[in-house]
Structures are given as C-alpha cells and as structure tokens.
SENULO-488847 format. One line per field, with one value per residue: x, y, z of N, C-alpha, C in turn; residue in three letters. Coordinates in steps of 0.1 Angstrom, whole numbers. Example, Ala and Ser with C-alpha at 12.3 -4.5 7.8 and 13.67 -1.06 7.14 Angstrom:
n_X = (132, 128)
n_Y = (-57, -22)
n_Z = (78, 71)
ca_X = (123, 137)
ca_Y = (-45, -11)
ca_Z = (78, 71)
c_X = (132, 129)
c_Y = (-33, 0)
c_Z = (78, 79)
mike = (ALA, SER)
END
This chain:
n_X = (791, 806, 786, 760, 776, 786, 759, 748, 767, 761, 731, 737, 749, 728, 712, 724, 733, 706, 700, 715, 706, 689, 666, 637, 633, 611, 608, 588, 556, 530, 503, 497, 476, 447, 447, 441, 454, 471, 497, 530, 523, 495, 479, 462, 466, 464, 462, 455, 463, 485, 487, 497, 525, 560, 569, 590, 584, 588, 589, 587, 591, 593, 597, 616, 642, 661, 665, 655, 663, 687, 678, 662, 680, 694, 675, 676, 697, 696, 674, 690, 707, 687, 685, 704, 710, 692, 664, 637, 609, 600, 581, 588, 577, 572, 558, 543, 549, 536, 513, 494, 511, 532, 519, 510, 523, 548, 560, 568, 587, 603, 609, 626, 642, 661, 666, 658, 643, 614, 597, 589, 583, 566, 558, 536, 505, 480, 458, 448, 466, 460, 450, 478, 494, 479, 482, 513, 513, 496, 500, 529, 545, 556, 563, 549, 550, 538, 557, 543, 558, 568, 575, 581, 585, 583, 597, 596, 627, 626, 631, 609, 599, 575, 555, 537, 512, 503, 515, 541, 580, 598, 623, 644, 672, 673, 684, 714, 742, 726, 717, 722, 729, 712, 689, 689, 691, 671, 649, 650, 648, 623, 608, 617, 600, 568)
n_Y = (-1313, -1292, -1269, -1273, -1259, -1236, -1224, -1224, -1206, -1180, -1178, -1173, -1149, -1128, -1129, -1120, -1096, -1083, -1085, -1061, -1041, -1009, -997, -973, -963, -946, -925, -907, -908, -891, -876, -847, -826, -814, -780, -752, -730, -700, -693, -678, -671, -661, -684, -713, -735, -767, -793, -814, -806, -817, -843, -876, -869, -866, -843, -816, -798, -766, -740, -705, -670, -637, -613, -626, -620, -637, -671, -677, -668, -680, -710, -704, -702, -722, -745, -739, -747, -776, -780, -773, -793, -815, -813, -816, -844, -851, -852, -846, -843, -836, -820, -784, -768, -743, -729, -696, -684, -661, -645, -627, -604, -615, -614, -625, -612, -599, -626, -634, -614, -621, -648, -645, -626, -646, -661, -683, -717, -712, -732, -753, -744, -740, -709, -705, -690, -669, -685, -677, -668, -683, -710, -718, -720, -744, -760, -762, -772, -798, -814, -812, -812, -794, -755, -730, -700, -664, -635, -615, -591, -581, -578, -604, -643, -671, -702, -742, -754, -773, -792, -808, -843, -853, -882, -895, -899, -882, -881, -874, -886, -883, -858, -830, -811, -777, -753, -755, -774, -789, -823, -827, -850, -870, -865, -863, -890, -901, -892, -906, -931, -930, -923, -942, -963, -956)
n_Z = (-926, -925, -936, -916, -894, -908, -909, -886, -873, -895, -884, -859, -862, -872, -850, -827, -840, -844, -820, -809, -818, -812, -795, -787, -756, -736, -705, -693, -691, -701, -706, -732, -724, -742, -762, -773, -802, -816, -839, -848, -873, -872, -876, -868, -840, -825, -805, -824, -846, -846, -841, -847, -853, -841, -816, -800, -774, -759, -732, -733, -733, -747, -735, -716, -694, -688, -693, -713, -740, -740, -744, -764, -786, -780, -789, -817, -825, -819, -841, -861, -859, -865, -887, -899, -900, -919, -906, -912, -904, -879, -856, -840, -812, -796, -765, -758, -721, -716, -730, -732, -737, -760, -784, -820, -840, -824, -814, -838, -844, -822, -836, -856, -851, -843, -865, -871, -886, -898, -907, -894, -871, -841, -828, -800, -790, -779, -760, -726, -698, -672, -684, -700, -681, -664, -686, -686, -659, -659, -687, -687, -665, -652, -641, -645, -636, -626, -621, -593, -591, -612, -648, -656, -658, -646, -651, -664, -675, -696, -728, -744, -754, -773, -784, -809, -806, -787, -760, -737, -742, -730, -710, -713, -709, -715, -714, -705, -715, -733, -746, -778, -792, -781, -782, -810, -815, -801, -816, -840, -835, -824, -846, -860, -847, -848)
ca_X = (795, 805, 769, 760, 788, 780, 745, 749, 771, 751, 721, 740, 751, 718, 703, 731, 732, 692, 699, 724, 693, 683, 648, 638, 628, 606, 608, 574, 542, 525, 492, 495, 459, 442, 451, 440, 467, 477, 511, 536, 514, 481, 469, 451, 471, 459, 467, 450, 475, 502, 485, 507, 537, 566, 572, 593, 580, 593, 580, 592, 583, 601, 609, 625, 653, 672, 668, 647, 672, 699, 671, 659, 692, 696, 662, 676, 708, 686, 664, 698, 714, 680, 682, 720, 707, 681, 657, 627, 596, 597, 575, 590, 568, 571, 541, 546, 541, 534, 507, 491, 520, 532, 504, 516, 532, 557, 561, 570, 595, 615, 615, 631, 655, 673, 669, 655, 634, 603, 585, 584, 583, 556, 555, 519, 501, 464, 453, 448, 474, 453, 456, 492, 498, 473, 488, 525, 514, 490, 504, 541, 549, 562, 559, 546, 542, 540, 558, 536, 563, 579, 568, 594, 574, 592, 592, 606, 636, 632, 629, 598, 598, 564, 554, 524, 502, 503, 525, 555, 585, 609, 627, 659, 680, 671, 693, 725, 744, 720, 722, 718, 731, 709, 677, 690, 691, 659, 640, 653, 642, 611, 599, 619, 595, 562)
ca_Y = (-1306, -1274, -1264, -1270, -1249, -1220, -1222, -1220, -1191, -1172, -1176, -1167, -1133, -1124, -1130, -1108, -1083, -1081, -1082, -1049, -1027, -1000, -990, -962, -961, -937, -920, -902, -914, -879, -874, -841, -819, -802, -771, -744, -716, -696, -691, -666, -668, -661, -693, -717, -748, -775, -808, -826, -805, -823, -856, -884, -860, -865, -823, -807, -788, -759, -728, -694, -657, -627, -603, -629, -618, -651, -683, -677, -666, -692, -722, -703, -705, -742, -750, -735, -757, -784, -779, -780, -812, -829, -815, -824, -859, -857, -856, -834, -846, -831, -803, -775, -762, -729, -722, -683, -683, -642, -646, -615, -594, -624, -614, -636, -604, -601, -641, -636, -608, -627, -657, -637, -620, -659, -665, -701, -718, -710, -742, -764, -743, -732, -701, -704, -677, -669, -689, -670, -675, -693, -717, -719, -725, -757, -772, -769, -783, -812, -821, -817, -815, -780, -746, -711, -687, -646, -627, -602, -577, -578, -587, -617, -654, -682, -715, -746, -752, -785, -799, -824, -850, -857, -890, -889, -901, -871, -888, -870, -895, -877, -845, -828, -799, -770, -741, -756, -785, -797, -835, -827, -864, -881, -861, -866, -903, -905, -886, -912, -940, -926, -923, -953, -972, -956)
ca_Z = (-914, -926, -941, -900, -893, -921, -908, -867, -873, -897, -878, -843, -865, -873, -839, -821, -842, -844, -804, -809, -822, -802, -796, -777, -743, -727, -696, -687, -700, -700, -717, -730, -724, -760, -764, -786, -797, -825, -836, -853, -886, -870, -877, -857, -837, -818, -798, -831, -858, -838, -840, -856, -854, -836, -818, -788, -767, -742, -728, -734, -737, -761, -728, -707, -694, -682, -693, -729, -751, -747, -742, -777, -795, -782, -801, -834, -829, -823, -855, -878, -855, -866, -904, -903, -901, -929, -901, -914, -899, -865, -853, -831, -804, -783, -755, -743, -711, -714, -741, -734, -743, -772, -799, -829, -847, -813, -819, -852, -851, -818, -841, -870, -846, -839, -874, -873, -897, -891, -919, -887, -855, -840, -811, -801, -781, -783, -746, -716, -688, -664, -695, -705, -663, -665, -695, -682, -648, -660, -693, -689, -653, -653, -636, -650, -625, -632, -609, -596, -589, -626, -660, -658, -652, -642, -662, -665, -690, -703, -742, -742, -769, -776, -797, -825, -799, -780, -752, -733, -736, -723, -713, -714, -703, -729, -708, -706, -716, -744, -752, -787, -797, -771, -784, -821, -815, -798, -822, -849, -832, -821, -855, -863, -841, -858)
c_X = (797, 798, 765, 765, 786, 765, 743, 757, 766, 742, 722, 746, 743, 712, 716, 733, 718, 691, 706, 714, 686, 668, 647, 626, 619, 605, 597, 564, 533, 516, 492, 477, 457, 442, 446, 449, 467, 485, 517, 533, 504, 474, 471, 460, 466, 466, 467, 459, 485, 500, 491, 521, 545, 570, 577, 588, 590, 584, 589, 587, 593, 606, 613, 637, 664, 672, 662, 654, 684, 687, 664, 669, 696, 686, 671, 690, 703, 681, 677, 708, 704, 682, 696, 720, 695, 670, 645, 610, 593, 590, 586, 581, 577, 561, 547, 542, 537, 522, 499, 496, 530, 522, 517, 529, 547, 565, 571, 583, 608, 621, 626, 642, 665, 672, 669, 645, 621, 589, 580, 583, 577, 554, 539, 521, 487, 452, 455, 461, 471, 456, 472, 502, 492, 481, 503, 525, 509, 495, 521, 554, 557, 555, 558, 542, 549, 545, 552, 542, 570, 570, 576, 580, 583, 587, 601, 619, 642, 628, 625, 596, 585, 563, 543, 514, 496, 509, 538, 565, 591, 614, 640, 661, 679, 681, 706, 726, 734, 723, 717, 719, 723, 697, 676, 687, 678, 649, 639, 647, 626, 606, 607, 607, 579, 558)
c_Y = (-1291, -1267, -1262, -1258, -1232, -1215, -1216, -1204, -1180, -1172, -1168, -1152, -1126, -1120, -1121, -1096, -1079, -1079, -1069, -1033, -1022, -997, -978, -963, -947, -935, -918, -908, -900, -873, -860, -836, -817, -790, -764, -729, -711, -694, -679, -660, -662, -673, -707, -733, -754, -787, -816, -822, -816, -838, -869, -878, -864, -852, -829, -800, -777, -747, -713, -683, -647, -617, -611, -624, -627, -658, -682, -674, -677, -706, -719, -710, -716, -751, -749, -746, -769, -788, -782, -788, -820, -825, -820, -840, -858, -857, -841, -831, -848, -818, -797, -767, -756, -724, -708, -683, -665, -642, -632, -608, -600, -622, -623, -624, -603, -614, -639, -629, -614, -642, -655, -632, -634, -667, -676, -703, -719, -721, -750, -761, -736, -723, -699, -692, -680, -677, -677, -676, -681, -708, -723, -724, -742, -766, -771, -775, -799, -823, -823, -816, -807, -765, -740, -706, -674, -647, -614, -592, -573, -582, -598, -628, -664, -692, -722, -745, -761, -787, -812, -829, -855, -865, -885, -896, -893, -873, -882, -879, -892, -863, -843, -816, -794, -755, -747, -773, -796, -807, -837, -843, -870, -876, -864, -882, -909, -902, -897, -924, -940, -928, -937, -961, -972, -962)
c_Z = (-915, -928, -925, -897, -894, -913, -892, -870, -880, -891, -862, -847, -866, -861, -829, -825, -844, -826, -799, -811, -811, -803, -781, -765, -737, -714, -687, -697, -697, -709, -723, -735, -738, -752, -772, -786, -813, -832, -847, -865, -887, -876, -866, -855, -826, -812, -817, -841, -855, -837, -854, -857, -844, -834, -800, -790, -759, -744, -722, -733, -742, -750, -714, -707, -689, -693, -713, -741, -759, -747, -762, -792, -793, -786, -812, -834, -828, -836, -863, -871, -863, -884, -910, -909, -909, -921, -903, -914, -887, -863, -841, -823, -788, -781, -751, -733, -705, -728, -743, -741, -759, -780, -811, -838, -830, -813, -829, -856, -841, -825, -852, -860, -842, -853, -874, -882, -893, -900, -908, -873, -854, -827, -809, -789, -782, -772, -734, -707, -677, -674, -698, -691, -661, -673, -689, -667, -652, -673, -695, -678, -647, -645, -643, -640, -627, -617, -606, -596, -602, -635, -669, -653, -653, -648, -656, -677, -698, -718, -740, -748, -763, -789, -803, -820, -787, -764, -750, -729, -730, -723, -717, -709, -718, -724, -710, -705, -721, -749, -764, -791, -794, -780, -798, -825, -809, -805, -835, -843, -828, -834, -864, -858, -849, -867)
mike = (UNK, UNK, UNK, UNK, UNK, UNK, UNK, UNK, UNK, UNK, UNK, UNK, UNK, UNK, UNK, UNK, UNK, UNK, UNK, UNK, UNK, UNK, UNK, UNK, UNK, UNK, UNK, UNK, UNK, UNK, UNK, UNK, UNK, UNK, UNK, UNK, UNK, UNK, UNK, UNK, UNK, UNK, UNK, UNK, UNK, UNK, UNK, UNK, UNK, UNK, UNK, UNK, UNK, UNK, UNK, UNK, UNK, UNK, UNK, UNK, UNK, UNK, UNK, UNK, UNK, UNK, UNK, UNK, UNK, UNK, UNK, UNK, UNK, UNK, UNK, UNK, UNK, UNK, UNK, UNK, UNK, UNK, UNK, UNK, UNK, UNK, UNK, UNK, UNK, UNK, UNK, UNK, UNK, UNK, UNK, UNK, UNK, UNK, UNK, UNK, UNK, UNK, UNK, UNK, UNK, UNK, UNK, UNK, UNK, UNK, UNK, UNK, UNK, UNK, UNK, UNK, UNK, UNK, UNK, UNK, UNK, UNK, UNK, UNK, UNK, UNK, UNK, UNK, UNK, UNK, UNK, UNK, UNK, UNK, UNK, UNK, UNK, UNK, UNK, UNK, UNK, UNK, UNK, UNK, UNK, UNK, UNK, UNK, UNK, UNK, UNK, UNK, UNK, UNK, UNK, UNK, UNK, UNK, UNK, UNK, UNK, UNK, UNK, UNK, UNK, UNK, UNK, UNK, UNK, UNK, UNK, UNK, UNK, UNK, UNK, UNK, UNK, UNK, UNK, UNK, UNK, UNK, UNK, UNK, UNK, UNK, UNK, UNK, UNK, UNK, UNK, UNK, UNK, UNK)
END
C-alpha cells in the first residue's frame, strides 16, 4: 500500500510541476520583409544573417532629438540584463530611419558615444528611405515618417522580439518604463523553446 502511495504522489509531483513550466507565448505573428542593409562595420546584413537567430529590433537615427537617445540607452541596459543572465546568443538590431545622413561611419561613432557592445548589435543603414518606411509599416507595424519641415522623422518606440524564423512575437515599450524582466524572460524561453 505504501509503494501505491510513494508512486501516486511521485507521479502527481512530476505532472504539476511539468504543468508549472512556462513557455512563451507570442503576441504578433509578423513576417518580417528581407531586407538588405549595411551596418556600423560597413559590412553587408540581411533578413537571412538573422536567420535561426533570436534579435530585437527598433528604429532609430543619431540626430534625433527626442525619443532616440533614451530608447538607445534602454537597448544597452537591455544588452547587459540579457548578458547578466549568461544570455549571449541574441542579436541587437537598430534600422535608422535617417539613412541618408547615418552612413555606417556616423553609425559607428553614435554607437561608441553610448558605449555598448558593439559584438552583437547591429545599426544598419545603406537602404533608401522609401525602404526603411515599407519595412517598419509591413513587417513590424510601425510608423517612419520624415518631417518635411525639420531633419527630425517620427518613429515608433517599441523593442521587437523577433524568433529564428524571422517572426515578430512580440513588442515592448523601448522609451520608458522598459520591462527588462518580462523581455529577459521571454528571450530565455524563446530560445528555450528552439
């Protein structure tokens, strides 16, 4: 009777705590487009670099004067929340939405001026802005629009987790009130699930 016993309850611990395991949910199902771009290196990035990869996205440019600075510096705390956690098989991806005036050396010197690590984050440039407007409307559900009276362009200001199937699961608030935890824990399960 007690073997019974031993056995029903080990078996009902297993199957509750196998019922306690998180898995991650997705949000948006969001193809994103192919792309071709360059980034702070001069060399050459694509949709297919990024394929199998777990990467955020957002969309920035080097003479914003609002929203790009702090959405920047809440990337780089990002980057060392995920390395805090041993987590070092995420890409980082920044679209300028000013690509004209972003050449890769301009890229290169605002990523150096927030002193982030630049082994896994990529500022691309090197698309036209007709370009860089398509892909934040069609693949991640986002505005870029220039203002024609300034050399400011309006964006959105979210952080896009993209899986390794080139699929947007979800976003986040990248300007204020960053759910590093939430994105830290999704990113782990995300490539938990893999």
């Amino acid at each position: 009777m007690r073997k019974v016993l031993f056995l029903t309850l080990l078996i009902s611990t297993v199957v509750f705590s196998a019922c306690g395991k998180k898995e991650f949910i997705a949000e948006t199902d969001w193809k994103v487009e192919d792309f071709s771009a360059i980034n702070q290196e001069n060399q050459k990035v694509d949709l297919a670099d990024l394929e199998g990869e777990v990467w955020i996205a957002d969309f920035i440019f080097t003479n914003c004067a609002t929203v790009c600075p702090p959405m920047t510096m809440n990337k780089a705390g990002l980057q060392q929340a995920l390395k805090d956690e041993n987590i070092n098989n995420v890409r980082l991806v920044s679209f300028s939405v000013d690509p004209e005036f972003d050449t890769p050396e301009v890229l290169k010197e605002y990523a150096t001026a927030f002193d982030v690590d630049q082994s896994n984050w990529d500022f691309l440039t090197g698309y036209n802005q007709e370009d860089v407007v398509e892909l934040a409307k069609s693949s991640f559900k986002a505005i870029v629009q220039p203002d024609p009276n300034s050399n400011q362009v309006t964006h959105g200001t979210s952080f896009y987790l993209v899986n390794p199937d080139g699929i947007v699961v979800k976003n986040y608030s990248g300007f204020s009130d960053v759910p590093y935890e939430e994105i830290v824990e999704d990113v782990k399960l995300l490539i938990t699930k893999e």
